[in-house]
C-alpha positions in Angstrom: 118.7 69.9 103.0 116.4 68.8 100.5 116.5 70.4 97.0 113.9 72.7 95.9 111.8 71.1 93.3 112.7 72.0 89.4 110.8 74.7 88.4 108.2 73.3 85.4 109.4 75.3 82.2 106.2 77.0 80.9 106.4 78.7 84.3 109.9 79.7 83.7 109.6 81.3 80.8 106.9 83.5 81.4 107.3 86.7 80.7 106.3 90.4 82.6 105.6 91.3 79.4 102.9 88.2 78.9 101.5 89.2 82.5 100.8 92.7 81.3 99.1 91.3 78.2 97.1 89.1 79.6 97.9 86.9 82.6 94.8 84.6 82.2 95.6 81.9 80.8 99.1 81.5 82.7 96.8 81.8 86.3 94.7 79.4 84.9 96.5 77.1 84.0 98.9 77.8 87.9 95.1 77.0 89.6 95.2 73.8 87.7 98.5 72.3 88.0 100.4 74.6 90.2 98.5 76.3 92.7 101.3 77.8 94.7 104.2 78.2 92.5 108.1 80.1 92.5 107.7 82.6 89.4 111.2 83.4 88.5 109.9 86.4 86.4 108.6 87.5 90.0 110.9 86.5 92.2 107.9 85.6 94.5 105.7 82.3 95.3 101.9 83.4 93.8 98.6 82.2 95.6 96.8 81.5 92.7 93.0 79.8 94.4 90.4 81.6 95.6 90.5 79.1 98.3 94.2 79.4 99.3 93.8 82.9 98.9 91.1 83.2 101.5 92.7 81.0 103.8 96.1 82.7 103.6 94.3 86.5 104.0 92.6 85.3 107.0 95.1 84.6 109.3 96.9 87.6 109.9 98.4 85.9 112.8 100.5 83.1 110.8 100.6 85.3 107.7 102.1 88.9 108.1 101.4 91.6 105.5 104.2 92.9 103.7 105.0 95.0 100.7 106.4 93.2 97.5 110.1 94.8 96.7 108.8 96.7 93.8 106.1 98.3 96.2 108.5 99.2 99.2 111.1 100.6 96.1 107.8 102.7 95.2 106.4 103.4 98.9 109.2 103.8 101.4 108.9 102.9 105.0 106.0 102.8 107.0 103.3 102.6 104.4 99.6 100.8 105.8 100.2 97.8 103.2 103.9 96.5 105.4 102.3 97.4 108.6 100.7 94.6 111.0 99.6 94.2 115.0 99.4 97.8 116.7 101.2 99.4 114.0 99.0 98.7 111.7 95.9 99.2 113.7 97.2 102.6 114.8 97.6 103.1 110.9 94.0 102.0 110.5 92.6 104.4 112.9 94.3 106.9 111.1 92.5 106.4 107.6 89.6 105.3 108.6 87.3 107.7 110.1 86.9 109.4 107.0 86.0 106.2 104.9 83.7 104.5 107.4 79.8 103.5 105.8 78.0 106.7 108.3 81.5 109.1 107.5 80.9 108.5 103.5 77.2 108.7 103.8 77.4 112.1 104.6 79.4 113.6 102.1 80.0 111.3 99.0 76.8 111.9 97.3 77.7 116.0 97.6 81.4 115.1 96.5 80.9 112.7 93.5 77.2 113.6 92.1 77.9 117.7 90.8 81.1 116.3 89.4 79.5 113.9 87.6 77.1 115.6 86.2 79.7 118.4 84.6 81.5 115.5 83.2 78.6 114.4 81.8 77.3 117.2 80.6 80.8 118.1 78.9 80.1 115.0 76.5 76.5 114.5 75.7 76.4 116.3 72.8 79.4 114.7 71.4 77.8 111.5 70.6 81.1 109.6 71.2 83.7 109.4 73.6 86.6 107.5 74.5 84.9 107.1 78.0 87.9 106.0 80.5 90.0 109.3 79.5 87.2 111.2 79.4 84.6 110.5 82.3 85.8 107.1 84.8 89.4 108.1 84.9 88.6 111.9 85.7 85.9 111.0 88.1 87.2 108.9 90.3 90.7 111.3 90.9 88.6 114.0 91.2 86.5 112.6 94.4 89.0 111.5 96.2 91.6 114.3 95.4 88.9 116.6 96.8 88.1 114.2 99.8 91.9 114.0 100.3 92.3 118.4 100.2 93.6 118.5 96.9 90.9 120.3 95.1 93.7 122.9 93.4 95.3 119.8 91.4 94.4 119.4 88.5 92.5 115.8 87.1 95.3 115.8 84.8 97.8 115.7 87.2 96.4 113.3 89.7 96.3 111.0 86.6 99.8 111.5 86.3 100.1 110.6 89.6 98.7 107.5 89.7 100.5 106.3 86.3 104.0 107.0 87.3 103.2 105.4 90.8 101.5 102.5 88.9 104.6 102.1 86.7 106.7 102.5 89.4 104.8 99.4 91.6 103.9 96.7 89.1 108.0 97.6 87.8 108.6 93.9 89.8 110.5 92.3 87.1 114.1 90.5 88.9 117.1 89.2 86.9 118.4 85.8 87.8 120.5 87.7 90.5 117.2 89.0 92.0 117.9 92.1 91.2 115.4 94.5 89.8 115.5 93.6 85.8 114.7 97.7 85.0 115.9 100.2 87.9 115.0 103.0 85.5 111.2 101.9 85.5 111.5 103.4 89.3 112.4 107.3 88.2 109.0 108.2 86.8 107.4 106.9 90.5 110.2 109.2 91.7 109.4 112.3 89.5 106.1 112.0 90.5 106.9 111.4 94.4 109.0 114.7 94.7 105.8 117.1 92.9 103.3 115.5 95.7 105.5 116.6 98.1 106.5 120.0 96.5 102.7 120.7 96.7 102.2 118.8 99.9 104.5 120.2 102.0 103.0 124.2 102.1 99.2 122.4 102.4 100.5 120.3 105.5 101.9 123.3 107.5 99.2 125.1 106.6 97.0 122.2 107.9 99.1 121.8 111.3 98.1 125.4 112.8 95.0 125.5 110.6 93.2 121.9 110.7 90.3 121.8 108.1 88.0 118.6 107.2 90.1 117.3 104.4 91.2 113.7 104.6 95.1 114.8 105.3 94.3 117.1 108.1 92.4 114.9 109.5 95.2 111.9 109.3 98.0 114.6 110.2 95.4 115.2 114.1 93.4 112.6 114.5 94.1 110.4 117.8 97.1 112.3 118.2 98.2 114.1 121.9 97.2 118.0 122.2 100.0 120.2 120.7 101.4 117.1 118.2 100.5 116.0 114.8 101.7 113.0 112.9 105.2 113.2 111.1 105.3 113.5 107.1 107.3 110.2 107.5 103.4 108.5 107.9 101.5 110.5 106.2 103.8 110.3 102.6 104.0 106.9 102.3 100.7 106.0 102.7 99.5 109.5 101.0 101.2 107.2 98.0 99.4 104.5 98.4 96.2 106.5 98.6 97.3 107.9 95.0 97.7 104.6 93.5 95.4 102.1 94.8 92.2 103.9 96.0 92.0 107.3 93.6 92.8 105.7 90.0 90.8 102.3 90.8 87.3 103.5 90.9 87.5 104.7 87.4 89.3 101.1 86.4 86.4 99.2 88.1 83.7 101.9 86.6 84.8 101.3 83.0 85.2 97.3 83.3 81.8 97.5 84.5 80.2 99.0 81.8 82.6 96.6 79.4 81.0 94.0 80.8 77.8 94.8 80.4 78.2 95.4 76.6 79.0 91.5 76.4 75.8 91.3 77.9 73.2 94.0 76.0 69.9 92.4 77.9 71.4 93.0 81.2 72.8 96.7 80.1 69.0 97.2 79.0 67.9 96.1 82.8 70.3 98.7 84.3 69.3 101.1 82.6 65.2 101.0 83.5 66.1 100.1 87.1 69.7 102.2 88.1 69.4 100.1 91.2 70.8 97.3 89.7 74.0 99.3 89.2 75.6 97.9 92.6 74.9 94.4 91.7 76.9 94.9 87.9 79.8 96.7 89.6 79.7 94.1 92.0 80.4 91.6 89.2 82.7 94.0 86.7 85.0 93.8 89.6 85.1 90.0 90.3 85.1 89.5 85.9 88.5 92.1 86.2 89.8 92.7 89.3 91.1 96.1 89.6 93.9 95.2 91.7 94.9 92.0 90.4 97.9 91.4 91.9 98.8 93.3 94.9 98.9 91.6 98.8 102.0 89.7 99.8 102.2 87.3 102.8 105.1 85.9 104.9 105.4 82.8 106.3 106.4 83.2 110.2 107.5 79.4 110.3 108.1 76.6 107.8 104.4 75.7 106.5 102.8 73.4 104.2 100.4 75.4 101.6 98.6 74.0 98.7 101.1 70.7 99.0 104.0 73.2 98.9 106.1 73.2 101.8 107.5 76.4 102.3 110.5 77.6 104.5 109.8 80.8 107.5 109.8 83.6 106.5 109.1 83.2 102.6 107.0 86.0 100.9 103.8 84.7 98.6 101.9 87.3 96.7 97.6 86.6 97.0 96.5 86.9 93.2 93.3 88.4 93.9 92.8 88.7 90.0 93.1 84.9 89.9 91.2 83.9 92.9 88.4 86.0 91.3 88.4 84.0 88.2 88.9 80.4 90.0 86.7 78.2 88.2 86.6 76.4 91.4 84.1 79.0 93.0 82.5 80.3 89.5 80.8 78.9 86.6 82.3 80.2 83.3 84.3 82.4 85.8 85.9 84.7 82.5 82.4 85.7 81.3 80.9 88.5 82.8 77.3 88.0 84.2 75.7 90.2 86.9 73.1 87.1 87.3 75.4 84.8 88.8 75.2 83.5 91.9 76.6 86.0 94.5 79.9 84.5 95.7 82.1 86.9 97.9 85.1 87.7 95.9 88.8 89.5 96.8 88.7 92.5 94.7 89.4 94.1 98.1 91.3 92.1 99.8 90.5 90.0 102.9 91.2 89.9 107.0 92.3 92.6 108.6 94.3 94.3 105.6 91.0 94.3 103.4 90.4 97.6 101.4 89.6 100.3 104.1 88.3 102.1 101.0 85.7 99.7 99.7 82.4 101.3 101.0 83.8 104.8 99.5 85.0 103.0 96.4 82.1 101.1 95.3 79.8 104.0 96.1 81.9 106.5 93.8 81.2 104.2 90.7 77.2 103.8 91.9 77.2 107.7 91.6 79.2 107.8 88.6 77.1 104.9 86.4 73.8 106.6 87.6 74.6 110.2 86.2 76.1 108.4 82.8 73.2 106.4 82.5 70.5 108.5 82.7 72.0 111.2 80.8 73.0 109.0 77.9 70.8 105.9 78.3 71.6 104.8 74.6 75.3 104.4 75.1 77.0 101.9 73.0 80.0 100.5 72.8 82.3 101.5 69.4 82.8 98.3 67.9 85.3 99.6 65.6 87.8 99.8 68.7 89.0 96.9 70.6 88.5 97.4 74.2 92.4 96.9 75.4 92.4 95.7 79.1 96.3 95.8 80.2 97.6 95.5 83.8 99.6 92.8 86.0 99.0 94.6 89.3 96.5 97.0 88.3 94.1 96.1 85.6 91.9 97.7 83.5 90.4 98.7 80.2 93.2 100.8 78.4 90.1 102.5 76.6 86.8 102.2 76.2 85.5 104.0 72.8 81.5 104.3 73.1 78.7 105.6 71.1 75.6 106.8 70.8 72.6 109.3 69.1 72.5 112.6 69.8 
């Protein structure tokens, strides 16, 4: 058997902590000269190409979907993200219905816009705001906790949620062994697991003999024979995944959106006179920082030749959508943002058959939400006397956003 080739040092020695920091320049410099690399810190071969990511997400067939050890530690069995053929389609047609372009149109102007506008209205005359704690943050877990039947929890809490889960998932640091590095970075994801199903469970019997239009009752009948609903053993795991990836990243995506277009004042301006220009920022703030940055993992079903790397069956490689979005490959100054740029699809949700079932909801969430904050305080300004602190690895976003402006 032929040896596996050294591993180059300056990819050895990277660091989670480096990652979490900032994992720019160590992706750039993997599209450059290692496009499909082993990352010890990882314990996992990274797609790093926006190219080899597309490819790879494509073909479901050759390239199973499954969850990255940190994220089946955090998710348990039988969550959407490790599912594929029927299993996962069946797991599809349970989520769906409720996220689908005419399902959202009906509703997700009446769930996001009066919500908005009381968050807004709790800051105008305030003149200053740290604005991810105190609007994107709260806004986005508030829409889809009501949208899932959780009106009674608090924004507070379902912010909780989503950081101990986040902690929990992006906790994918292995030893030389390739062992978790920090088992205790998993008992916060836990804490938080056993409240949402403390709370969970009473809601869910209620909603077996008493089926309402909440996103839960809906998952727990839907498709399902007369007399039967689904088991909490599919609907927790993927109630998880719910928490994590699709309530908390709206607000990530709706305050690197307006980042962005503080770097860029005349195109701020534009939005502001014509709010239909809103989709086309947010359309960019999420290719310039990719809310999920590193998520997907792919297995190889037979040995296989990627990017020059041959790579034995059944191999995992984690897609680095935050990467592929920044490939300078596909995008001209690819780290600056600019809403002018030539629209190239990027992979902020994913690709192929496991692409975001959430995106139409998602990106129409952060419309509402930049619409009511912009024509309430069309002056806004970013602090300058703050740093604006982006932080993530697998989930990234601004850390806070201080913003100002005349009352």
């Amino acid at each position: 058997m032929t040896a596996a080739p050294a591993i180059p040092s300056w990819i050895e020695d990277i660091t989670m902590a480096e990652l979490e920091a900032d994992p720019h320049p160590f992706y750039e410099r993997l599209r450059r000269e290692a496009p499909v690399a082993f990352v010890p810190a990882l314990g996992l071969h990274i797609i790093s190409t926006r190219e080899l990511c597309m490819e790879i997400s494509r073909d479901s067939a050759n390239w199973p979907a499954i969850i990255s050890p940190a994220g089946s530690r955090t998710f348990g069995d039988g969550a959407i993200l490790n599912a594929n053929g029927p299993e996962h389609r069946e797991l599809r047609d349970m989520v769906e219905p409720h996220l689908q372009p005419s399902a959202v149109d009906t509703y997700i102007d009446d769930l996001v816009r009066p919500t908005a506008q009381r968050m807004v209205a709790a800051i105008e005359d305030d003149g200053k705001a740290e604005i991810v704690s105190a609007y994107c943050e709260p806004l986005a877990v508030r829409a889809l906790g009501d949208m899932m039947g959780l009106p009674d929890v608090s924004e507070d809490k379902l912010r909780e949620w989503f950081h101990k889960l986040s902690g929990s998932f992006t906790n994918a640091a292995v030893d030389e062994n390739g062992e978790f590095a920090n088992p205790e970075g998993f008992v916060p994801g836990d804490e938080a697991k056993a409240e949402i199903q403390e709370i969970l469970d009473p809601k869910i019997d209620r909603w077996i003999v008493e089926p309402d239009d909440s996103a839960i009752s809906h998952w727990l009948h839907d498709g399902m024979p007369a007399g039967q609903t689904r088991s909490r053993d599919v609907i927790y795991p993927n109630l998880y995944v719910f928490l994590l990836g699709a309530m908390q990243e709206p607000g990530h995506a709706m305050a690197t959106t307006l980042a962005g277009l503080f770097t860029k004042p005349e195109q701020l301006e534009r939005v502001i006179d014509d709010p239909n220009l809103i989709p086309r920022a947010v359309g960019e703030g999420m290719r310039w920082v990719a809310p999920i940055w590193s998520a997907a993992v792919k297995l190889t079903t037979e040995e296989v030749t990627v990017g020059g790397v041959t790579l034995p069956a059944h191999t995992p490689v984690m897609l680095t959508y935050g990467s592929a979005n920044n490939d300078e490959h596909e995008y001209d100054a690819p780290t600056d943002f600019d809403m002018d740029r030539p629209v190239v699809p990027n992979l902020t949700f994913g690709g192929g058959v496991h692409a975001c079932a959430g995106t139409y909801f998602a990106n129409n969430l952060i419309r509402i939400g930049l619409e009511e904050l912009l024509e309430t305080i069309p002056n806004i300004e970013r602090d300058d006397t703050h740093d604006v602190d982006f932080w993530g690895w697998g989930f990234r976003g601004a850390q806070a956003l201080h913003v100002t402006w005349e009352v």
